[in-house]
C-alpha positions in Angstrom: -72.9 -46.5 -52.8 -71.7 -43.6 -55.0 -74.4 -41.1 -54.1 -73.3 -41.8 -50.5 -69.5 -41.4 -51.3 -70.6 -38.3 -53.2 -72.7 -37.3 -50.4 -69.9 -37.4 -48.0 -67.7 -35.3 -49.9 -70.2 -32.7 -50.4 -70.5 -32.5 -46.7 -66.9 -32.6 -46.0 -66.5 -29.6 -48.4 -69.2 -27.3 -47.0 -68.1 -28.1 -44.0 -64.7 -26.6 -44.4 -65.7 -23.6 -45.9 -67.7 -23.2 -43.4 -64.5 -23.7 -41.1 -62.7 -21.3 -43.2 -65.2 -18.8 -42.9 -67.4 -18.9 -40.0 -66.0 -17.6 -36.6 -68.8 -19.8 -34.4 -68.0 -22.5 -36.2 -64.3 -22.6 -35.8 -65.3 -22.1 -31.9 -67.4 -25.3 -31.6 -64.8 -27.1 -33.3 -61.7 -26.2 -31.2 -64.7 -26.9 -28.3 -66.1 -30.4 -29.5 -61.6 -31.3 -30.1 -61.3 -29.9 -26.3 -64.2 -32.4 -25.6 -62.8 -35.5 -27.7 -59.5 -34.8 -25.6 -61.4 -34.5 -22.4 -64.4 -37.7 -22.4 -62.1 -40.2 -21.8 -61.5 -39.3 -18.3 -64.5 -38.1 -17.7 -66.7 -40.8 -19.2 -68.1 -43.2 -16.6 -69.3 -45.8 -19.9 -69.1 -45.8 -23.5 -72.7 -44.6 -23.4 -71.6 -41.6 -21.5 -68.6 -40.8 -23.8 -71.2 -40.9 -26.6 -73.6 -38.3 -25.1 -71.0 -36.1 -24.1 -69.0 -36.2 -27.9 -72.9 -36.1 -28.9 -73.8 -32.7 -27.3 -70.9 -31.2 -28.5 -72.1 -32.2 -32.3 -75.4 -31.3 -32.1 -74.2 -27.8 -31.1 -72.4 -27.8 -34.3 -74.9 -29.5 -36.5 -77.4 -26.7 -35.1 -74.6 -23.8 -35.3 -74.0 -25.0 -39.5 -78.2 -25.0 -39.9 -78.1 -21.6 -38.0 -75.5 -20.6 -40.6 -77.4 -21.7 -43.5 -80.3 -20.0 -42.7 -78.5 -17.1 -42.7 -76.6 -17.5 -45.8 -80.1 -17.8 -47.1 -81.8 -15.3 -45.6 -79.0 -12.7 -46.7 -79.4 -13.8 -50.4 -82.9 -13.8 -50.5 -83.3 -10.7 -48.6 -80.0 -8.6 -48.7 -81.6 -5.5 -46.9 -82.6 -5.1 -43.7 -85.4 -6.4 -42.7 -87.8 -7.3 -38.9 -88.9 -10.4 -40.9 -85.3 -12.0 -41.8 -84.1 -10.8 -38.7 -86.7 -12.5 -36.7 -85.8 -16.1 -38.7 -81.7 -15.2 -38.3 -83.2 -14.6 -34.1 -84.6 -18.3 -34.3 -81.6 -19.6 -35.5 -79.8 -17.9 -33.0 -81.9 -19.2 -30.5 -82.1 -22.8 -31.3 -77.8 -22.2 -31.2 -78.3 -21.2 -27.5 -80.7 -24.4 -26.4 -77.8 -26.7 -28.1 -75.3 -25.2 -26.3 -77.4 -25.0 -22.9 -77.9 -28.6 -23.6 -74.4 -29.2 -24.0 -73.2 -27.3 -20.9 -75.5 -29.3 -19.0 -74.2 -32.8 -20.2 -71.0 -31.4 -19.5 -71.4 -29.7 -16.2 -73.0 -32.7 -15.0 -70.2 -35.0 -15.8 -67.9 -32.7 -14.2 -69.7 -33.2 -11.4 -69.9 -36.7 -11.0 -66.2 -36.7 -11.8 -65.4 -34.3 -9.0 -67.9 -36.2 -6.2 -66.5 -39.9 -7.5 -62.6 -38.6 -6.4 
């Protein structure tokens, strides 16, 4: 139980510095606290509200791996360089399918919320 209460805590303190310092982050935040405010009228089932809060997170679980991987690649590689920029291009990328993911959960339940009144 400790190594899981430590766990937590080291989680919970990355994650706010990467809050404090990360503009993309801070973004997907204010968007997935937009969304919180937003499923329960938009939810059709507490399955639904769970995929639409769970889009929004996996944008920002992708969004702090993205981040990581650059934090990385800058320290490992601080000049420029096609190679690092290519991985920090990935990362970027796989932040664009969560978000296209995400816009499609939501736009869907948009939808169905506009057609149902």
């Amino acid at each position: 139980m400790t190594r899981l209460v430590s766990a937590f805590f080291n989680s919970m303190r990355a994650f706010r510095r990467a809050i404090g310092s990360e503009r993309a982050v801070r973004q997907e935040c204010a968007l997935l606290v937009v969304g919180v405010a937003l499923t329960p009228f938009l939810a059709r089932s507490l399955s639904h509200a769970a995929l639409l809060v769970g889009a929004l997170l996996v944008v920002i679980a992708i969004e702090l791996l993205n981040t990581a991987i650059e934090k990385l690649s800058d320290h490992v590689a601080p000049e420029r360089s096609d190679a690092i920029g290519y991985v920090k291009d990935l990362g970027s990328a796989a932040v664009f399918c969560a978000l296209a993911l995400s816009a499609l959960v939501w736009g869907a339940a948009v939808i169905e919320y506009l057609v149902a009144r």
